[in-house]
C-alpha angles and dihedrals in degrees: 000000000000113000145175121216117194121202124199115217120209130195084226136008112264128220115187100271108035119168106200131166103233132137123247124257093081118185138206119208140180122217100203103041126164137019112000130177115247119240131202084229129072101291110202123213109192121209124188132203112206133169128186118249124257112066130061129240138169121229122192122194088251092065103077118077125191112195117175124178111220093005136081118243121200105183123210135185094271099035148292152313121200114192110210118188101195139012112267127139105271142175131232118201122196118188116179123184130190147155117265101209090181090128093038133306093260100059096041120155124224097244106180119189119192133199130187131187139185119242113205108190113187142148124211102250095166160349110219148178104251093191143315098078146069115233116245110187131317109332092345119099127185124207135167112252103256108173117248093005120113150200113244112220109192123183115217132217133194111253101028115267148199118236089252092046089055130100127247114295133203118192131186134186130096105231092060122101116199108282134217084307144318095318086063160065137190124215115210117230105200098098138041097273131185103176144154116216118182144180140203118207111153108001089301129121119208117175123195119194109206113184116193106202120219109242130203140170137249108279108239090213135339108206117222111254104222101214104161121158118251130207117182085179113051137139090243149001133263144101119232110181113194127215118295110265121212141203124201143156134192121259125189119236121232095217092064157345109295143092115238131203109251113197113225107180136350112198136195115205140176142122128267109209118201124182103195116241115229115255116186093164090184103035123088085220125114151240079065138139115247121265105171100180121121131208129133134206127257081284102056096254122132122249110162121051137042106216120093139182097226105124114238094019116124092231091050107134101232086053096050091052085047092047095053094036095063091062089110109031121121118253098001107038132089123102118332146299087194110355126035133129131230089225092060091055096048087055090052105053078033086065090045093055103041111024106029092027113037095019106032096029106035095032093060085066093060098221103191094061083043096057087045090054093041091048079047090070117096150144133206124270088228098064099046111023107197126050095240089060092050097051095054092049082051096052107087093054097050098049083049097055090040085052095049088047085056105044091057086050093048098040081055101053090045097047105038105023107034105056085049100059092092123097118265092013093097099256114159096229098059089049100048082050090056088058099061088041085055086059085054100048095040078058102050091042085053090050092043097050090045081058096042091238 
């Protein structure tokens, strides 16, 4: 049985006619007032009878009286046990009655004092989450980030208690601001939280995990970065994309429970290959790039220019048109031998890489309504608590879906862009090379007809 036993401490040990020099005002206190925690072994409440020094009075056995509501009180000489069986809010009443003998000990006068106090018995049964949050699973709760909105963390007493009628409290945990009042805490929800917050009452520890998912929206459209590598320097030409690569993460939604899949980033990578192409603007030597420009030295002879009107030789005007001419021509075209440009080969690994790679290719895959499917993909917070869990439960379904974006892109790119790049075959890039040659041989035929060639 639980039990209180109350003690009455006196300033001297009375015996039934005492006769003691003491003032009046005497006071009764009690050195452990208020809300206590209710213990299964014998819990003392002490009370103490003073009186100032100076006047006399007589105290008799009989004259202290012991009254407590809910409790048994077995007085003794020297005070008092109250035997309590449950927790429960009480009072304890001590009424103590003596002589005051100030004006002579015949003509004494009855002086009662009277103290009450109020017993709060309780015990900590919780720490709970008032409002504010779903529960998870035992002392963990899950809820979405909503700016300046909160969890609410209450403690609980038995029997129920008002802030001021509850024992000392210690709390711990670093995502909580200060409650109602001193039973409890509020968690902010305005950033992504996973926190412990605990609280001692009564020699009892209760922890609460509250975890504040980060929410965002669906993105409306995340646009592919383009971040091949180039080398204008290379031992050869061509263009080789690779497959698209994404980042993602998982968000939570504030309209419900669920994680849903966030894209990032979505990247396009590859690699852009250039051989140079030699330019000796001022030299008869090929392979060489067109400069059909004139002008000689104080001698005649000339200095700038490297086309020329001599038959059979490898810079006449007529063979380095033909030469050029020939880039796209079934069978026989293609660079060279003898007159090509470096920019025409940058446009047409350019071509490869935007318009038959990133508009004809990817394209095909239709990323934006596959990013809507993908961001589609999702999985219930109560079924995988951290974002980190629930991305890895998502994970399998995104790369099949990324895997499933990439394979039409690259099946388009094999089948329809690939057969094509050779000249004559109508292939963009060879086309869009011819262009820039054109630009070559218009000038050459300019030059040829201002010499009368």
């Amino acid at each position: 049985m639980k039990y209180i036993r109350l003690f009455f401490v006196f300033l001297f040990v009375f015996t039934p006619t005492l006769l003691l020099a003491v003032p009046t005002n005497a006071l009764i206190s009690f050195e452990s007032d208020g809300p206590q925690c209710f213990k299964s072994s014998s819990h003392i409440v002490k009370a103490k009878w003073t009186v100032p020094f100076g006047n006399w009075y007589v105290l008799s056995d009989s004259d202290v009286v012991v009254t407590a509501s809910g409790g048994t009180v077995a007085n003794t000489t020297v005070g008092s046990t109250i035997t309590y069986a449950k927790t429960g809010k009480y009072t304890i009443t001590v009424k103590v009655t003596y002589t005051d003998c100030s004006t002579g000990i015949n003509n004494g006068k009855k002086e009662t004092i009277t103290k009450a106090t109020n017993l709060y018995l309780v015990v900590f049964k919780d720490l709970i989450v008032k409002s504010g949050a779903d529960k998870y699973d035992g002392n963990t709760y899950t809820t979405a980030q909503i700016a300046g909105d909160f969890v609410i963390i209450k403690a609980v007493f038995e029997p129920d208690v008002t802030a001021s009628q509850a024992p000392a409290m210690t709390w711990s945990g670093n995502g909580y601001v200060n409650g109602e009042d001193s039973l409890s805490k509020k968690v902010p929800k305005s950033a992504p939280l996973d926190e412990e917050i605990s609280i001692k009452a009564c020699d009892v520890n209760k922890t609460l995990r509250i975890y504040v998912r980060e929410v965002k929206e669906p993105n409306t459209n995340t646009s592919i970065i383009q971040n091949p590598k180039r080398d204008y320097n290379s031992n050869r030409n061509d263009c080789g994309p690779l497959p698209l690569e994404l980042e993602w993460e998982v968000y939570s939604d504030a309209s419900n429970n669920k994680w849903y899949v966030r894209i990032v980033k979505i990247e396009a990578g590859g690699a852009i290959n250039v051989k140079p192409w030699l330019n000796n603007p001022n030299l008869f030597t090929v392979p060489n790039t067109a400069n059909p420009v004139y002008s000689v030295d104080t001698n005649g002879n000339q200095i700038t220019g490297n086309i020329n009107n001599i038959p059979n030789s490898n810079n006449n005007w007529k063979y380095a048109v033909n030469d050029m001419d020939n880039y796209n021509i079934l069978g026989s075209g293609g660079a060279g031998p003898h007159w090509h440009s470096t920019d025409t080969s940058v446009t047409h690994e350019d071509y490869h890489w935007n318009t038959d790679w990133m508009t004809t290719s990817v394209g095909s895959g239709d990323w934006p309504n596959t990013e809507t499917d993908i961001e589609l993909l999702s999985i219930s917070v109560f079924d995988k608590l951290t974002q980190a869990d629930a991305k890895s439960a998502l994970e399998a379904k995104v790369r099949s879906k990324r895997i499933k974006f990439n394979n039409i892109v690259i099946t388009t790119w094999q089948n329809d862009i690939v057969p094509k790049d050779q000249p004559g075959k109508g292939g963009g890039a060879y086309a869009a090379g011819k262009l820039v040659l054109d630009q070559y041989i218009n000038a050459v035929k300019a030059f040829a007809i201002t010499r009368g060639w």
